[in-house]
Each structure stands twice: as C-alpha cells, then as structure tokens.
C-alpha positions as a Markdown table, in Angstrom:
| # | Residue | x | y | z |
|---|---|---|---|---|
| 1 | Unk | -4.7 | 9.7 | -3.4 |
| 2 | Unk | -4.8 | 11.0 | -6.7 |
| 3 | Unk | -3.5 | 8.6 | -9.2 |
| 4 | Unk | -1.6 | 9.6 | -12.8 |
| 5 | Unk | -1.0 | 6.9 | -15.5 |
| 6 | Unk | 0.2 | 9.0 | -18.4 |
| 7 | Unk | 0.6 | 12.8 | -17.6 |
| 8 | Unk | 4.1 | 14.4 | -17.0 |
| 9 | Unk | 4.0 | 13.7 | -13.4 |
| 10 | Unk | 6.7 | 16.3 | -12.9 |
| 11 | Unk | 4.5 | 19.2 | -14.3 |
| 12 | Unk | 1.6 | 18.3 | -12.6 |
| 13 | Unk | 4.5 | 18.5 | -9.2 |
| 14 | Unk | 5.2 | 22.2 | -10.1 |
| 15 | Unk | 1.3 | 23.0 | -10.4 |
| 16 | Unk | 0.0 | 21.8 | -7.8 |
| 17 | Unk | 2.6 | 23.3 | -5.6 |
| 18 | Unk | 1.2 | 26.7 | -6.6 |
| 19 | Unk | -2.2 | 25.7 | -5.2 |
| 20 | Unk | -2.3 | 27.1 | -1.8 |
| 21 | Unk | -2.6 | 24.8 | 0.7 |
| 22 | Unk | -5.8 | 26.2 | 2.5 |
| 23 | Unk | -7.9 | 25.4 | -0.4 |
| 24 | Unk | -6.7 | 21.6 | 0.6 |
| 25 | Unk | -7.5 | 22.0 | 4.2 |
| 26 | Unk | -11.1 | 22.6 | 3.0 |
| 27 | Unk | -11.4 | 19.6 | 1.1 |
| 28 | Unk | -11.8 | 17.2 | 4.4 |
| 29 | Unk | -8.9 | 15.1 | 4.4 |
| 30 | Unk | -6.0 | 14.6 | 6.7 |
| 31 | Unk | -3.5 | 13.7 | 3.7 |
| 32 | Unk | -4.0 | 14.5 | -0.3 |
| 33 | Unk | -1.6 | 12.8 | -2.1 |
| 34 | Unk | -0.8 | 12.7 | -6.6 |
| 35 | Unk | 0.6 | 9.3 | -7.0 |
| 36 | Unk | 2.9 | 8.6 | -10.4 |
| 37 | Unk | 1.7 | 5.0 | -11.8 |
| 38 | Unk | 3.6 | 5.9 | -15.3 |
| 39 | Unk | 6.4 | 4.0 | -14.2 |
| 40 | Unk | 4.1 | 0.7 | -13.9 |
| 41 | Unk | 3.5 | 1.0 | -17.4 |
| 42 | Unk | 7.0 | 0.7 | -18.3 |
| 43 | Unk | 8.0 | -2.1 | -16.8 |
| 44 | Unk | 8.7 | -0.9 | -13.4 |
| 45 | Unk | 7.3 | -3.6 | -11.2 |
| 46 | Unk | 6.9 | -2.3 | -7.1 |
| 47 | Unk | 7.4 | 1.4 | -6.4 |
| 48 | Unk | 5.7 | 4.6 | -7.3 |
| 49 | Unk | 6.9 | 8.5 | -6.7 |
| 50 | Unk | 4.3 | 10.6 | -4.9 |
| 51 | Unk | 3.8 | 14.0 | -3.9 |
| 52 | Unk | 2.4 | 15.2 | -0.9 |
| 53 | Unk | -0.4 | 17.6 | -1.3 |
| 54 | Unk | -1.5 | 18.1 | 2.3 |
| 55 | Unk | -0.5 | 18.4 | 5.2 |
| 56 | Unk | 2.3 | 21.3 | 4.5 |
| 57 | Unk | 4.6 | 19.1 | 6.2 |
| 58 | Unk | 4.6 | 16.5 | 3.3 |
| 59 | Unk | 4.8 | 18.5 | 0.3 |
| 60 | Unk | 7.0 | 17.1 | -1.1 |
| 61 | Unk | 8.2 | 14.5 | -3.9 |
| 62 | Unk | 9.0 | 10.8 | -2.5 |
| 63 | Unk | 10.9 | 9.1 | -5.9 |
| 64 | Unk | 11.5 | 5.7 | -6.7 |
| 65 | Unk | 14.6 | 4.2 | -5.4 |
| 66 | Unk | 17.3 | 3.6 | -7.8 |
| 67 | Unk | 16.5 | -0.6 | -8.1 |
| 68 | Unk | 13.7 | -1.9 | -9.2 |
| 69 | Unk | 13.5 | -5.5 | -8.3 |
| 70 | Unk | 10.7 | -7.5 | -10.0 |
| 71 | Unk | 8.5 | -9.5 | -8.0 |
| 72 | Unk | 9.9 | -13.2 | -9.6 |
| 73 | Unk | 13.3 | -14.2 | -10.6 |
C-alpha cells in the first residue's frame, strides 16, 4: 500500500492508470494499492478511498461512504 497525505489523490488516480499493469506484475506483489489519508487530516475520522493498482481486476477507486461517523459521541 502506497499511502498519500497531501497530493491530489485524484491526479495521482489518472496517472497511475496509465502505468501498464505488467510493470506491476514485476514488482513481486499479489496486490499494490495508493491509499488517500488526506481525508484524515480534515477531520474525517474512519475511512480512506483507495485505488487498486494490481491485480487488473481491482483497478479501480473504492471512495469513502457518504457518513463519516466519528469514533466517540
């Protein structure tokens, strides 16, 4: 898992998508994954959006649902 904090998670979506996914395969792993951590920063307390790198099958982005339910009331 490769975790962002302060890019443009979005942009970095759309170029690594361009990256073909053989030169993944070659890098060892059975799942690559760019993790968005921004949201933690502002105030959102439990979920992250991610992006499936590798395996083909998973490229794709996984968003936050639409509540964000802090851990303490």
């Amino acid at each position: 898992m490769l975790q962002n904090e302060e890019s443009n998670f979005n942009l970095m979506c759309a170029i690594a998508k361009d990256v073909p996914i053989e030169e993944f395969a070659s890098a060892g792993f059975d799942q690559i994954w760019l993790a968005d951590y921004s949201g933690i920063r502002q105030g959102m307390h439990q979920e992250i959006e991610l992006f499936g790198l590798y395996p083909e099958g998973i490229r794709t982005v996984t968003r936050r649902s639409d509540h964000d339910a802090k851990p303490y009331r």
